[in-house]
C-alpha positions as CSV (number, residue, x, y, z in Angstrom):
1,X,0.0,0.0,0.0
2,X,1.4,3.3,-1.4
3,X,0.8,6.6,1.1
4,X,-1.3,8.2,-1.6
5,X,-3.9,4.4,-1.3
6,X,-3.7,5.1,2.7
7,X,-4.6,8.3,2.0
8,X,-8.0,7.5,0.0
9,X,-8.6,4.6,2.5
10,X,-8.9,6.9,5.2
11,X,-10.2,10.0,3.9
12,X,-7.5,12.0,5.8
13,X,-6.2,15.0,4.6
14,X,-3.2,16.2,3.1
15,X,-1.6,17.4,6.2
16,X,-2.2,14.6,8.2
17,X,-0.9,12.3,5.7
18,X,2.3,14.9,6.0
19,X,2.2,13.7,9.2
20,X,2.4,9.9,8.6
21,X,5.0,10.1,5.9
22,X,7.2,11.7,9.0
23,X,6.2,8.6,10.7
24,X,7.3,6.2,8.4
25,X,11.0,8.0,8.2
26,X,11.2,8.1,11.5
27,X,10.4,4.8,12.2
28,X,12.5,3.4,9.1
29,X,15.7,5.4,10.6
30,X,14.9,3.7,14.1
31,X,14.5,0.5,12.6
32,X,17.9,0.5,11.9
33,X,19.4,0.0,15.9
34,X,16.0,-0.4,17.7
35,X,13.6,-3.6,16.9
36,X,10.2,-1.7,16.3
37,X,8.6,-3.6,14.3
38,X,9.0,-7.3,12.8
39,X,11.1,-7.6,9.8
40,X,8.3,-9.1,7.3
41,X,6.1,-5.9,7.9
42,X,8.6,-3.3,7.3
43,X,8.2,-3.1,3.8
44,X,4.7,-2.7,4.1
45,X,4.1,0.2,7.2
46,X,1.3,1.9,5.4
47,X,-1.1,-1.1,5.3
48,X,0.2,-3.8,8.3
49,X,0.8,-0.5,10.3
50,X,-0.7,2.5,9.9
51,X,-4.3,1.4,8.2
52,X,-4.4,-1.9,10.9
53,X,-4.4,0.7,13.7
54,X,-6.1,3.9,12.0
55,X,-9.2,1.4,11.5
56,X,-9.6,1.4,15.1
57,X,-10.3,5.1,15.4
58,X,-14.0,5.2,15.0
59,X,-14.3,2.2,17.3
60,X,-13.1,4.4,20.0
61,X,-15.5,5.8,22.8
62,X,-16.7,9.0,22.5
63,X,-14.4,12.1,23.8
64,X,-10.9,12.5,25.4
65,X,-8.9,9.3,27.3
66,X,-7.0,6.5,25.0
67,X,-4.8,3.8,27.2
68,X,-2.7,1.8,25.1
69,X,-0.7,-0.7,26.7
70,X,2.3,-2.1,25.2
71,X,2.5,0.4,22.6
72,X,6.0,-0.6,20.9
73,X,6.5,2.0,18.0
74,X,3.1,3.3,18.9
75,X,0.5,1.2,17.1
76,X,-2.3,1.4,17.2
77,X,-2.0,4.5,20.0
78,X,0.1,6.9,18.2
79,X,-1.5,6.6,15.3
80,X,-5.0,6.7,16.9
81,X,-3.2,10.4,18.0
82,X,-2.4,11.6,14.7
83,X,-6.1,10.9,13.7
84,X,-7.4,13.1,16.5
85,X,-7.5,10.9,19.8
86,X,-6.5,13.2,22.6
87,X,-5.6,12.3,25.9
88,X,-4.1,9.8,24.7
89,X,-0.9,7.6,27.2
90,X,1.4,4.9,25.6
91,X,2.6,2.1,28.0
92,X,5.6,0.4,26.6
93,X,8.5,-0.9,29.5
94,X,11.5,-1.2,26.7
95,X,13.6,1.9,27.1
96,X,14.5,2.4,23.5
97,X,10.8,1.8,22.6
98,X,9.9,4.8,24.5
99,X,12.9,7.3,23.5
100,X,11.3,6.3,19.9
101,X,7.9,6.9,21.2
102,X,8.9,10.4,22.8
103,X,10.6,11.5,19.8
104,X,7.8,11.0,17.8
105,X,5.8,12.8,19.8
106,X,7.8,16.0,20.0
107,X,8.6,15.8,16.5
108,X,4.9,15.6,15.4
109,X,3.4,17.5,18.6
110,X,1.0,15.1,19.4
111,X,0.9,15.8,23.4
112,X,0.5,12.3,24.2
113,X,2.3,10.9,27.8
114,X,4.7,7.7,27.4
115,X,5.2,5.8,30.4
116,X,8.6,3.8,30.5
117,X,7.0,1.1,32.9
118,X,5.5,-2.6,33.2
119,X,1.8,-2.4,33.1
120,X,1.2,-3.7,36.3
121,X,3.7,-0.8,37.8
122,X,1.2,2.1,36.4
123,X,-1.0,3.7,39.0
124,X,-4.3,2.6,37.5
125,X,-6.7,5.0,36.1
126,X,-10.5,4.2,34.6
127,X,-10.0,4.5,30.4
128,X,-11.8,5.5,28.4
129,X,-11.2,3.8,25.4
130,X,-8.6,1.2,26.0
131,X,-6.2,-0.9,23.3
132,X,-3.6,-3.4,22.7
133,X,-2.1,-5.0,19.7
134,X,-0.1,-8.1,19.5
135,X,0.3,-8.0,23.3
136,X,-1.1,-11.2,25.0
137,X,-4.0,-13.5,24.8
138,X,-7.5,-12.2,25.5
139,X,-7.7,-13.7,28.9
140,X,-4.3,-12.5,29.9
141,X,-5.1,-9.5,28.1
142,X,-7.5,-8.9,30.3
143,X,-6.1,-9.8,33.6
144,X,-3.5,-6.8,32.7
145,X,-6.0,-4.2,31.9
146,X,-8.3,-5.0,34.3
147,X,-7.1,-2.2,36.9
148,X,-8.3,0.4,34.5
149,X,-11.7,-0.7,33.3
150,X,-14.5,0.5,34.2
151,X,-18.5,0.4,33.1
152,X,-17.5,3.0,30.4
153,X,-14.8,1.4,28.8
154,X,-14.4,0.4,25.3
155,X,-11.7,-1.9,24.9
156,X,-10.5,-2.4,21.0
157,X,-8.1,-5.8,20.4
158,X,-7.4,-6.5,17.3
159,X,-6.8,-10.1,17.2
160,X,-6.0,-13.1,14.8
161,X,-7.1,-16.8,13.4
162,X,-7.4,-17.5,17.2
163,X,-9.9,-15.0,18.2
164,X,-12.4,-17.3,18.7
165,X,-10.7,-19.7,21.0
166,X,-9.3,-16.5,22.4
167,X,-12.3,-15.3,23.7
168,X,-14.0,-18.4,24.7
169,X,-11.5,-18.7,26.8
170,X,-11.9,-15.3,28.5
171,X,-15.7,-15.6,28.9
172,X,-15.2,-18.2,31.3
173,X,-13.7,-15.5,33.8
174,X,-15.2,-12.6,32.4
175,X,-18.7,-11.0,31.6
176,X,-18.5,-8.7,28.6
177,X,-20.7,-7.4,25.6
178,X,-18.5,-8.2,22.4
179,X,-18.9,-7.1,19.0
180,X,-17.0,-8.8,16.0
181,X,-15.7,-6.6,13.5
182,X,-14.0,-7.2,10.2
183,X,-10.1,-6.2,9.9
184,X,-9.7,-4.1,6.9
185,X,-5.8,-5.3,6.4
186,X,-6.5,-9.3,6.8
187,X,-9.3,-12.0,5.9
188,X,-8.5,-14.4,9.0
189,X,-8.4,-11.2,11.3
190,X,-10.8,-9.6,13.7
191,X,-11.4,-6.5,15.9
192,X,-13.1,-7.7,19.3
193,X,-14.8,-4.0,20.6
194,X,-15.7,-5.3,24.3
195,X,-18.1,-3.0,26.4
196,X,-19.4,-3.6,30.1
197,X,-16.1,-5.5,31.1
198,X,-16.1,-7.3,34.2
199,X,-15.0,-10.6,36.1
200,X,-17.7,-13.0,37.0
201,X,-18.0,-13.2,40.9
């Protein structure tokens, strides 16, 4: 996927995708010394990258608050940001991870907060929308977020061919309203948009 097919896949305007072109240099130059993203994908940021998270943004809950834990080189978060998301914190415990994340963030001014810490180290906070890609298993998944959900919170996962086993497995410890979505970058992939999260008694 070319910027320009990203660009008329999203309907974003010129100066945002001015914005994302920055991204992809900056993350190419990174790549270089930091591991941000697997080698297989690099050559194709705009659609395994950039369109796989920016499909998540109209998913998101209504107004400010975006937690998104283990945010690597900032999918889907940062570019959730880009797309307007504010309030938006990145959770990512590898320090070279984050000094990427920071500098992408003053370089683009996107205001979001980065915190250089394991997830279950984070003073917990209810989110308001609440994501994670390629992190864990739904159950486990869930077990880390579970200090910051609360009967607001949308949670967005984008998951793979085991979504299904994935969240049978979690509904044995968890009550939750699900909704299945088509992923627009894969066939055998799904979004999972859980509302009303909560462990069974």
């Amino acid at each position: 996927m070319s910027p320009e097919e990203f660009g008329a896949a999203t309907g974003v305007s010129r100066e945002t995708l001015d914005r994302f072109r920055l991204y992809a240099t900056l993350l190419t130059r990174w790549q270089r010394a930091v591991n941000l993203i697997g080698k297989s994908t690099a050559a194709d940021i705009w659609e395994r990258h950039f369109l796989d998270s920016a499909q998540l943004r109209p998913l998101m809950a209504d107004g400010p608050g975006l937690l998104d834990l283990g945010s690597g080189a900032g999918f889907p978060g940062a570019v959730l940001a880009i797309l307007g998301a504010t309030d938006v914190h990145l959770v990512e415990s590898d320090s070279r991870k984050c000094a990427f994340l920071r500098e992408l963030d003053r370089q683009l001014g996107l205001g979001m907060t980065v915190h250089e810490v394991r997830i279950d180290h984070l003073t917990p906070w209810k989110a308001r929308s609440l994501t994670a890609r390629a992190l864990a298993p739904l159950p486990r998944l869930l077990d880390m977020a579970k200090e910051f959900l609360g009967p607001e919170t949308v949670c967005l996962f984008p998951k793979g061919a085991t979504a299904d086993e994935e969240l049978t497995e979690a509904e044995k410890g968890w009550n939750m309203t699900v909704s299945r979505l088509a992923s627009r970058t894969s066939p055998t992939s799904v979004i999972l948009r859980l509302t009303r999260v909560e462990r069974k008694k």
